[in-house]
Each structure stands twice: as C-alpha cells, then as structure tokens.
N, C-alpha and C positions, 0 to 999 in steps of 0.2 A: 504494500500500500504506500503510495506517495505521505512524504513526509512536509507539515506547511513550512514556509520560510523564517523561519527566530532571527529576531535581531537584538544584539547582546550589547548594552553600551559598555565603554571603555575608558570613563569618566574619572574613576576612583583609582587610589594607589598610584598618586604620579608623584616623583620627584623632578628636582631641577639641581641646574649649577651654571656657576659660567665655566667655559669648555675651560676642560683643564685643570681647574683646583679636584681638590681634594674628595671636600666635605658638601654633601645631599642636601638638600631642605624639603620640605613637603609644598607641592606645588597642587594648584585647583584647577583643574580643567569640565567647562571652559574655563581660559584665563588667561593675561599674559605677564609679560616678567613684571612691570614694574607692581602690579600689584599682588605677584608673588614674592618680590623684593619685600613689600609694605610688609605683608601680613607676618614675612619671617623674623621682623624688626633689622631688616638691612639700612633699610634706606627708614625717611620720614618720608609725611603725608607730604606727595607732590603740591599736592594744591596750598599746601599752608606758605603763605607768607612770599619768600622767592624763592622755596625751594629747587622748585623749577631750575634756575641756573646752574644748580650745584648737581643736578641728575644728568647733565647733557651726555655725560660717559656711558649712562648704558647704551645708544643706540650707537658706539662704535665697537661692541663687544659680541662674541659669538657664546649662545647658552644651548644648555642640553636637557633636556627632557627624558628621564625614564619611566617606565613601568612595566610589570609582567602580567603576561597573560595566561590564564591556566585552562588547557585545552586537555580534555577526557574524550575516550576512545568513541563516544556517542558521537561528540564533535567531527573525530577525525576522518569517520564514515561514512560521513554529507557527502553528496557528490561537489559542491561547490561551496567554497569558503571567500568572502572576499573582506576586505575591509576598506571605510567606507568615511575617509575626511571629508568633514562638513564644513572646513575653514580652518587654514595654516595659514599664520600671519609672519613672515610673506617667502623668504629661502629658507626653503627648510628641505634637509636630507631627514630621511628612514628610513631604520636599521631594524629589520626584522630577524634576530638569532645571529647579529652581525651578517646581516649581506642589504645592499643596499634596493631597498622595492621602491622608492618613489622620489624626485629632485623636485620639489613645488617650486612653484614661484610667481604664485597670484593668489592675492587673501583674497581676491573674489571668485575664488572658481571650489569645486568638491574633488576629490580625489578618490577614486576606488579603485582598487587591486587587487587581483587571485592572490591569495596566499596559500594555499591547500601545502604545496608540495613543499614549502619553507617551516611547516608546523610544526611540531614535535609531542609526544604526550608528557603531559606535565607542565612544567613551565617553559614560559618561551620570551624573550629578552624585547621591550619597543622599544625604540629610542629613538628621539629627532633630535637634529642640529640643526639650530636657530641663527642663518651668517647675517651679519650685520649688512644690511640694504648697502650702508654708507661705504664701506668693504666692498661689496658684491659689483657695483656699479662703479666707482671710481675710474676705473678704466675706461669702461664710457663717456664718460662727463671728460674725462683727458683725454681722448683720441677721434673726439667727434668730429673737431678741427672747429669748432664753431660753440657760443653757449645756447641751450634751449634754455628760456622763458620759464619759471617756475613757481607759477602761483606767488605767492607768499615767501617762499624759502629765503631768508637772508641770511646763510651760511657760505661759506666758498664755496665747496662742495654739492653742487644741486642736484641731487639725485631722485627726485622726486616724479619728473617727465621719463624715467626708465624704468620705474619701479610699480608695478601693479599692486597699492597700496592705495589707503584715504589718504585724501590729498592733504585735511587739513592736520595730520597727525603732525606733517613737515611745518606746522606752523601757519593762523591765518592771522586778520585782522578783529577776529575776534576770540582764539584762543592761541593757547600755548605750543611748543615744540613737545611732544610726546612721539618718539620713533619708538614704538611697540614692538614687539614679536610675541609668539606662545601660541597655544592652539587656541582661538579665538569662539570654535564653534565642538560643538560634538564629534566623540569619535565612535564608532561602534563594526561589530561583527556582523557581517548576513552571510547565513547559514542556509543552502538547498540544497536541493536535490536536481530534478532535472528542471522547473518550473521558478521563474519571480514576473512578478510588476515591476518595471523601474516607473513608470512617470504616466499617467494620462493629462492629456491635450485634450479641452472641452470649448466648441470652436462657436458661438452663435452667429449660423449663417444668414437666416433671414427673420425676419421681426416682423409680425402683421398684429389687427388686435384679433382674429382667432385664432393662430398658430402663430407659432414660433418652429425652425431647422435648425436641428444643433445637431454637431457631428462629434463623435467620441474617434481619438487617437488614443489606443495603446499601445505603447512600447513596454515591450515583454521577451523573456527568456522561457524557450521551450520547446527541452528537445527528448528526442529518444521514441521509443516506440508505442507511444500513450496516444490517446483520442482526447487534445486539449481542447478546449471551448473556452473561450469569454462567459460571465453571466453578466449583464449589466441591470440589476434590480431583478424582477421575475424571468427575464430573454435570456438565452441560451445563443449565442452565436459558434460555429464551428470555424479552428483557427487553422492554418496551414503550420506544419515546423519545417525546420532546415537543416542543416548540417551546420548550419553560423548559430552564435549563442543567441544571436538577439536578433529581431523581428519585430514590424509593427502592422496594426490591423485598423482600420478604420470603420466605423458605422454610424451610419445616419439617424435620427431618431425624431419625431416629428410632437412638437409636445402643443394642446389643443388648450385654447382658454389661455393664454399666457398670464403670468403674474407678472410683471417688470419692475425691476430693479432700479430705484431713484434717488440720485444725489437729495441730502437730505434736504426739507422742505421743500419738496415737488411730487412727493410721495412716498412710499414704502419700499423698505431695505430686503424684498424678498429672494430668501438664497436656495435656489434648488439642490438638492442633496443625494448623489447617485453612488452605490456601494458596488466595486468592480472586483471583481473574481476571477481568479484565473485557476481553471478545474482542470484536473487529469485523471481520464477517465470515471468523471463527475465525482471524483474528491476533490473537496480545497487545497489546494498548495497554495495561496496567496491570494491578499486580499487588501483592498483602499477602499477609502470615503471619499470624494472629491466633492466639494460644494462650487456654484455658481451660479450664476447671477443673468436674466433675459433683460440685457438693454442693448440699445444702439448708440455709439458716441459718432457726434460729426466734429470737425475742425474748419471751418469755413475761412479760410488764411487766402484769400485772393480778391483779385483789382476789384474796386468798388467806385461810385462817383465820388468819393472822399481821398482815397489812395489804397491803403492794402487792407481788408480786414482780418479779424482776428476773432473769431467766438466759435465756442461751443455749441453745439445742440446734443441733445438725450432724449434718446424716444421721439426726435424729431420736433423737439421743444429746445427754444434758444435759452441757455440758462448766464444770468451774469454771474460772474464765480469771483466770493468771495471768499480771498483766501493768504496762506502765509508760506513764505519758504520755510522749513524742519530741516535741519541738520542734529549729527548722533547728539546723544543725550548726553554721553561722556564721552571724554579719551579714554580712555578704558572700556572697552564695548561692551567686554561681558558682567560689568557692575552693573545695568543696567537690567532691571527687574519686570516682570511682566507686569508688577500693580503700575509703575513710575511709567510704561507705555499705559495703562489703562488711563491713569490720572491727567497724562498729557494727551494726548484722542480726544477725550471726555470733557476736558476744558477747550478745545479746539470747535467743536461738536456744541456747547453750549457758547461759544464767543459768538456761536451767528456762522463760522466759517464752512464751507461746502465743497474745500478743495486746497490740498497740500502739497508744496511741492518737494520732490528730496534731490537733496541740490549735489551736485554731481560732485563735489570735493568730499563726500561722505561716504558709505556704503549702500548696496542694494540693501535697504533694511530688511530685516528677522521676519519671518514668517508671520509673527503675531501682530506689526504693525499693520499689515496687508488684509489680516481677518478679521483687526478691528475698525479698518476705512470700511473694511464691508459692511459691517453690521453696523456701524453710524452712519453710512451712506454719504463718507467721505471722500469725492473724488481725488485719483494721486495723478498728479504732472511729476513722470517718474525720470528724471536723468540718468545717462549713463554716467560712466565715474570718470569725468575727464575733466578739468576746471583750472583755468586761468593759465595756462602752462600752453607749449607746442608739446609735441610728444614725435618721437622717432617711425620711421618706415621701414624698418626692415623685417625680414621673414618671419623671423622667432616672434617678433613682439606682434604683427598682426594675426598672427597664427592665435599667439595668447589670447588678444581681445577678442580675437573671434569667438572660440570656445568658452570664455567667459560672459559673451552676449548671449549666445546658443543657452547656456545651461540657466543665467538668470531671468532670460525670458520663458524659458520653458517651466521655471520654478512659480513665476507668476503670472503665467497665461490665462490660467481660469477664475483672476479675481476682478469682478467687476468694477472695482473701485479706478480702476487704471483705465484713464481717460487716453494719455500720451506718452507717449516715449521720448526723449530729446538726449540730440548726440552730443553735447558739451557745454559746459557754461561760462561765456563771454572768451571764446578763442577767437570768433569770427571779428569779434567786434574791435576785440585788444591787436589784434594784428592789422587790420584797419586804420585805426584810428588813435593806436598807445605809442605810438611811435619805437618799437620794436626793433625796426630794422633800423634805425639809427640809432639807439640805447643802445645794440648786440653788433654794430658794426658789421651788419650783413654785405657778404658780397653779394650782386645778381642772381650769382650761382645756388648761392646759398639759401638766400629769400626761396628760388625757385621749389631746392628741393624740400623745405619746412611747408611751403604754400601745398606743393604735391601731395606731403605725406599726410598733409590736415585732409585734401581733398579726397586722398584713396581710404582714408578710417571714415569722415565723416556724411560724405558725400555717395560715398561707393561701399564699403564694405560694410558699417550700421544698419546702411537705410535698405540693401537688398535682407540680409537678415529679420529685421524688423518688420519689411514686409511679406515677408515668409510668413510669420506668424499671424499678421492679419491687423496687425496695431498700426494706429498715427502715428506717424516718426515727424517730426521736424529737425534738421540738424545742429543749430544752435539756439541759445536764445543769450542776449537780446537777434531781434533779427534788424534794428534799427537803432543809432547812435542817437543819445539823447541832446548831441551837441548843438541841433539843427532845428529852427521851427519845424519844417516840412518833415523831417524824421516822425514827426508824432502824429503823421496821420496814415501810418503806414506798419501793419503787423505789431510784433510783440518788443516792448519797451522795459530798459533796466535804466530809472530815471534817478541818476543821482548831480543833477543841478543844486540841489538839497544835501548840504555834507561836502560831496570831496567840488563841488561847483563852488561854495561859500553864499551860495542862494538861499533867498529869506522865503518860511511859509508862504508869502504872499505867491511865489514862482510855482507852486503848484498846481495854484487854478489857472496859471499859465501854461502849463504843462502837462497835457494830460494825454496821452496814447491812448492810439486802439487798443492794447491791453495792456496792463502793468506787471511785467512779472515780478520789477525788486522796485522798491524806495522806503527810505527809512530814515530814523535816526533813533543817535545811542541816546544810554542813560545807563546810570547808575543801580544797581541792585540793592535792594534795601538794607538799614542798619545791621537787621539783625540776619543776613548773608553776608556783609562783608565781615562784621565780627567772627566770623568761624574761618575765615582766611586771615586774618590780622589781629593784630594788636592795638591799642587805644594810641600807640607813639606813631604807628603808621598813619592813622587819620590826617590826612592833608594831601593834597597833591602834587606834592614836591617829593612827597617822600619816596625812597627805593622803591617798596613795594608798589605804593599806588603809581609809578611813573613805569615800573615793569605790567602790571596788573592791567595797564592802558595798552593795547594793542595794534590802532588804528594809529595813522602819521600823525595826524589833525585831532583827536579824540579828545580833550581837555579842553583844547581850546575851544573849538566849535561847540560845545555845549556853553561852556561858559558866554560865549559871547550871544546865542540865544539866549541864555538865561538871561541877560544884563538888557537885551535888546525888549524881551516880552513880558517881563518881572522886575526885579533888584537885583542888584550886589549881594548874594549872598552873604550872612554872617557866618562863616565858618563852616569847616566840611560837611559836618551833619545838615545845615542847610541846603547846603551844595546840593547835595544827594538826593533828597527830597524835590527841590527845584528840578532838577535834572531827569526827575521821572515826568514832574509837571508838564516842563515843555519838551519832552517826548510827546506826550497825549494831544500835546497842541498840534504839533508836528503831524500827528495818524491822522488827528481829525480835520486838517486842512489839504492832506492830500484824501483821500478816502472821500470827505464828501465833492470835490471835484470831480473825483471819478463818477458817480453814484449820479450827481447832478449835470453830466455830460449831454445830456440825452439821444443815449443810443452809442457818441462818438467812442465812449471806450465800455469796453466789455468782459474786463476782468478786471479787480482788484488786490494783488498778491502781497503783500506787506515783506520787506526785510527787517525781523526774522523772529521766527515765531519760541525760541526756546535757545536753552545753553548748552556749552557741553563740558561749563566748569564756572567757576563763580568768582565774575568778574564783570564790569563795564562792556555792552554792546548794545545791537539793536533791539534784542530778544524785548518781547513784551512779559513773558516766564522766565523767570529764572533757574539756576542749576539747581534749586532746593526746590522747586517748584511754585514759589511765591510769586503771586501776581501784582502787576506794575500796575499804577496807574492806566496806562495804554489800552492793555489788557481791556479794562473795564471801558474807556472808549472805543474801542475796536468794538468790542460785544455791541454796544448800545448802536452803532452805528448801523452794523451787520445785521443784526437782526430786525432794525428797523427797515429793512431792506427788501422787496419779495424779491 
C-alpha cells in the first residue's frame, strides 16, 4: 500500500559559530546571526542607542550553522527523501555527513535536494557556511571596470547590486546597516514514496455574474506502476506518469453563481477553498488546501485626453485606492511574529486603507501577510526586489532572478489580494533624471551596457514571466519624474517636491498625479519609543545618537523648518517630537485631500510609509512598537471618509 508524504521540520537543535573558533552556542532557527549573537549575550541590543556602529564587523565574517539529524530504518525505506530550504540568507554552503549538496545564493529563492543516498541510520551531520556577501562579491565591485549605483549603500564596498538580498539591510534613509545571514525561513524533510504535490496554480479565467472559468494546474510527482488520479473536492481526474519525476496536469472547472472577491469597502472578502489529492491506486499519498479568491483586476495605464492614465478597476468597477507603501517590520525578519502582522493589517484595514504596496528594497513577504490582504480584502501593489540600484547582466545572475520570479510568483498566484506586479522601484526614473552617468563617470560604452542590462531584466525577462502567469506587470514605478508640471498628468507618480524638493504643503494641491504611489514626510516616534532606544542625555538633536538615529540627508532640518514655518520654535526636544508628528498630519492631510479633491484627475493615493523596521525618525505613520502617530489618525479620518 502506498505510503502518504511526512514532512519533518528541522527547526530544533541548531548550533552556531563564527567559522573557525572553537566554542558552539545555541542558535534558533528561523533566525539569523545577529540575533543569535543577542540572545547568546555576544553582542548588545542592536537597536539601543549607537550600537549599530560598533556591530559593522559581523557582516565581514563567515559563520556556521550545525545540527543532527536522526534518521531510523522507517525513514531510510521511502522511496524519496528530499530536503526542503525555505530561505538561506544569502551564500551559504551545505554539508550533509561532510559532502557538499547545495551552494545558495539568493535569500529569495527555496532550495530542495534528494538526499536519500547521502543518509545514514542514526545520526547524520547538517551544516551551513554563512560567507560574508561583503567577501563573496568584492571581486565584483573591483573588476567590473565601472561603479553600479547602490541604493543607499555608503560604504566603499557596494555590494549590494550583486547580491540577491533586501536591499534595505545595506542601509536606507530610513533604517540602519544590518548585513544579516542565518536560515531566515524553515527547514524540513519530505518523505515519499512514489507520489507528492509540489504546488497548485489556481488561474481565474473568465468572470461573468452567472459563472465564473477557473483552471487548476498541478505540479506533481508520480511514478511507477500505480493508477494515479487527481481528486479535486468530490472529481476524480485520471493523470498520465512518466519516466521524469515530475509532471503537470491541468483542468478546467466551471463554478455557477459566482461569489467575488472585493477590495474592502466595495464588498465581501469571499475565498473559495478547494482540497487537492493526489491518489495511487485510490489511496492518499498526498494532499493541499489551496484557497482563492473570483475577481477580475484591470490597470487602465494609457493615452487619455489628459495625458496617460493610471487606475484600477475590480469586477469591472473603477476603485480609487487608498493606500500606503509596507516595508519589513524588522531587520531581523524572523522576530517578527504572526500577532505584530495581524496588529499591522488590522490597523491598515481600519485607517480606511484598500491597498498596500511592498516596496521592492524589502522581501517577497511571508505567507501570512498575503492571507491576511485576503481576508481584509486588502489589495497588494507587489514589487519585485530591485530598488534604487542598477544591477549586473550576466548569465548566472539573470538565471538567478529568473528562478526567483518563477518560484515567488508561483508561491503567490492564487491570492486575490494581488492586484500588480512591478519590476523595480525608481531605476527608470534615477537613471533619467539622478544624474548617474555623470556622478559614476560613465563612459558611452558603459551607460550602454547598464541601460541594456536594466532593459533585458526589466523590460524583457520580468514582464515575459509575469505574463506567463497571467498578472499586471508594469516595469517600474514612478513611470513619470515629478520635476515637471506636465509629468503629473501622465501615469504613476513618486512626488517628492515635499522633502528632498524643500517645497511647502501648499505644493501639493499643486501637485497632484494621475496616481500617487510615494509622498511623505518624516516625524518623530513618540517619547515613550525613543526612550527604549536612548537615554534622557541623548534627548536633543545634536547628540550622537539622535544625529546617527536621523537617516535621511535633510531629516532634522526639514522638519524643523516646517515646524517653525506652520507652528513655533519649539521649547526643547520633547516639544520637538511632538511638533514633529503634528506637522506630519498636516503634511498627509494637505497632500491626501488634493488627491481625493482632484476630481477624477488622480486615482490612487499611496502614502510614504506606512510602518518601521526599527525605532527611529521616518515617514512611517506606525511605529516599530506599533504606536500610532498623529498621521495615523488623519490618514484614517480622511480615508475612510472617502467611498
């Protein structure tokens, strides 16, 4: 009798070190070094005070990871053993009984591998080597003949456009330098026979209001000389096998009465829920639940008698979307907890907001962020991970992004929440218009082949993938320089006239695009968040900390000079602080109701930026503790006054 598929996590019993000492500590996986550093009392609390400075050393150091596996004769009798990285953060070797089964080298991609014949009973040896990015790539950054552009990075060494990593670990303008490593995600064992499911693809082809066409793709393993079938709910389908492990089947399915799935306040967040089975000789071997969602999204992005448009429709309904850029919640990805996503959704979800974007210097977020846009009926403007940087052309590295777009769209193809896909945030626009090629002292030559390599990743090799799957791609955003009157009647807008322009509230109702996807301004975190990062002798903004703590060029001052222009001189920093969230709110609320009051001329509202990922001065209207800003509370009131 077939045996079903077990999957064994490999979570517990890890140790660490850095390569080459001695002595072991107990490490947590998920997790990575510096908060395995934390917990062993290596190091102090990154985030307190400037500790930051004094950590720069681990991301030049290479660490190891162990733990044993204990496999019994039950195990070793499967016909198939594989094992199954859910996220290495980011070159890492494994050692399985000392032989080497896997070289990663992209914290957004999964990794699984036969291990059958490498087994042994009893105990068996894991281990990864953690090489330091900064290491790994240097050669790169010294032999390219030329510098790429790198986000934020202001180290010599810009390794950042080489390295398939969050961008903003390398440091932004609103957090710190955290160069991470460790196993970021789960590890685990799948155990079979001759039968698994890896993945279904749930496609909704067409939308009427009596039926709805949706197509199921399974991708499955199954061989041997069994009578496999599909069941998908009560249906029985008969599958073909092969002599290749793996195979896929398609079937159509025609469902009558549609429910449809709607960004919130335009209707109900209904999620169809279908249980897939893969039978041999009508036993289980293996079995999923895939939920999903019956909508239709449009992007209407072309010529209009205005200039270019820019809006949504759902279910064939124009929706204005109000909404905020999301980046990670921490530098440390795996501290961040399922309730700390439900509490941020949920306040998202009650601000009035209908639509989040995750902004491409971050991660494809977690599984649970994605289940719970569904079920608030939170639309996601999802980016790929590529932000403010150029990035390289050659073989290896478009090989990588390829299969890291292939596996995370395929991870998030069945959730309705996902409106759009977008290939980069502000390359198009910084190479344009940042003056790059005279900053990097381009030659011709050079301009040429960086313009080429943007155009084969974002132009060519995204946008065919993406429309493989059947999703809106656009390749960057902004799609229009906000330097320009005429700019702003034309597609999707990152308007910062306001901030690094030195433009006053009043330039907003000046300024208003057919869609907004960024404009902001900072403020300050409340008393009682900067207290748990500082000290009563830091209070001021002269001091060490608060002048490290500040991230943006301009950040001090441009608040203060708001402050001074729309209020007082503050008395003192605790005033400051306060002030500082004030006219933040004034700030949301003089670009927001421009938009809102446009009529018709703009058709999204995206705010920079909706949350932190350490606690400290930025845009965020949430803070890293979760405490809400003044902003906060005028965004809500706006938004929701809004259909």
């Amino acid at each position: 009798m077939k045996t079903s598929v077990n999957r064994i996590e490999l979570n517990a019993d890890w140790q660490f070190r850095k390569l080459g000492d001695s002595l072991w500590y107990p490490a947590k996986v998920p997790g990575v070094v510096h908060t395995d550093l934390l917990n062993n009392g290596l190091i102090d609390d990154p985030y307190w005070r400037n500790n930051e400075l004094v950590l720069q050393w681990i991301e030049n150091e290479d660490w190891e990871y162990h733990t044993k596996i204990s496999i019994d004769q039950k195990i070793l009798d499967r016909q198939r053993i594989e094992i199954n990285f859910k996220g290495l953060d980011t070159y890492a070797k494994v050692y399985l009984n000392d032989s080497l089964i896997l070289e990663a080298n992209n914290m957004f991609r999964t990794w699984k591998i036969e291990i059958k014949e490498l087994l042994k009973l009893g105990s068996n040896d894991l281990s990864i080597v953690f090489l330091s990015p900064i290491q790994v790539n240097k050669y790169q950054v010294d032999s390219l003949g030329y510098e790429l552009p790198a986000g934020c990075e202001t180290v010599e060494t810009k390794v950042s456009p080489f390295t398939r990593k969050s961008a903003y670990h390398f440091g932004w303008d609103w957090g710190p330098r955290f160069v991470t490593c460790g196993i970021w995600k789960p590890i685990e064992l799948l155990i079979s026979d001759d039968g698994q499911i890896n993945n279904t693809l749930i496609t909704v082809d067409e939308v009427h209001s009596k039926y709805a066409v949706v197509t199921y793709e399974i991708d499955y393993q199954a061989q041997g000389a069994y009578n496999f079938e599909i069941q998908i709910d009560d249906r029985i389908y008969p599958i073909a096998t092969t002599n290749r492990s793996r195979a896929k089947c398609k079937f159509t399915d025609t469902i009558t009465d549609p429910i449809l799935w709607w960004p919130i306040g335009h209707g109900e967040q209904h999620l169809y829920s279908r249980k897939i089975k893969l039978l041999s000789n009508r036993v289980v071997v293996d079995s999923s639940i895939t939920q999903f969602g019956i909508r239709s999204v449009e992007l209407i992005n072309e010529p209009d008698s205005i200039g270019t448009s820019f809006y949504f429709k759902v279910n064939g309904k124009s929706i204005f979307i109000k909404g905020a850029n999301y980046i990670p919640q921490d530098m440390f990805l795996p501290s961040v907890s399922d309730s700390q996503y439900r509490a941020l959704l949920t306040a998202s979800k009650d601000a009035g907001l209908n639509m989040l974007r995750v902004w491409g210097g971050g991660i494809y977020e977690n599984d649970i962020f994605y289940n719970l846009c569904d079920s608030l009926g939170l639309l996601v403007w999802q980016d790929f991970m590529f932000a403010g940087s150029m990035y390289p052309g050659d073989d290896k590295f478009l090989n990588n992004i390829k299969e890291e777009a292939n596996q995370n769209l395929n991870r998030l193809n069945n959730h309705p929440c996902i409106a759009l896909w977008c290939g980069n945030n502000e390359m198009n626009v910084a190479w344009h218009n940042w003056g790059w090629q005279k900053k990097y002292n381009y030659s011709p030559t050079d301009s040429a082949e960086i313009w080429n390599n943007y155009l084969t990743i974002f132009d060519t090799l995204l946008a065919d993938i993406t429309k493989d799957y059947g999703f809106i791609y656009v390749s960057t955003t902004p799609q229009s320089n906000w330097g320009k009157s005429e700019n702003f009647n034309h597609g999707s807008m990152h308007y910062w006239g306001v901030w690094h322009g030195h433009e006053t509230f009043e330039d907003f109702k000046l300024n208003v695009g057919r869609f907004m996807v960024e404009y902001g301004f900072q403020s300050y975190p409340l008393m009682k968040t900067i207290s748990k990062f500082s000290t009563e002798k830091d209070w001021k903004l002269t001091s060490d900390v608060m002048t490290n703590r500040q991230k943006s060029y301009i950040g001090n001052s441009e608040i203060e000079k708001m402050v001074k222009k729309y209020y007082h001189l503050p008395q003192g920093f605790e005033e400051f602080v306060s002030l500082s969230q004030t006219v933040q709110a004034a700030a949301m609320d003089s670009a927001i109701t421009s938009h809102i009051n446009s009529n018709g001329h703009c058709m999204g509202s995206m705010f920079w930026q909706l949350n932190d990922c350490w606690p400290g001065p930025s845009w965020s209207v949430i803070d890293y503790y979760g405490e809400k800003k003044v902003a906060y509370f005028t965004v809500q009131r706006l938004f929701l006054e809004t259909d």
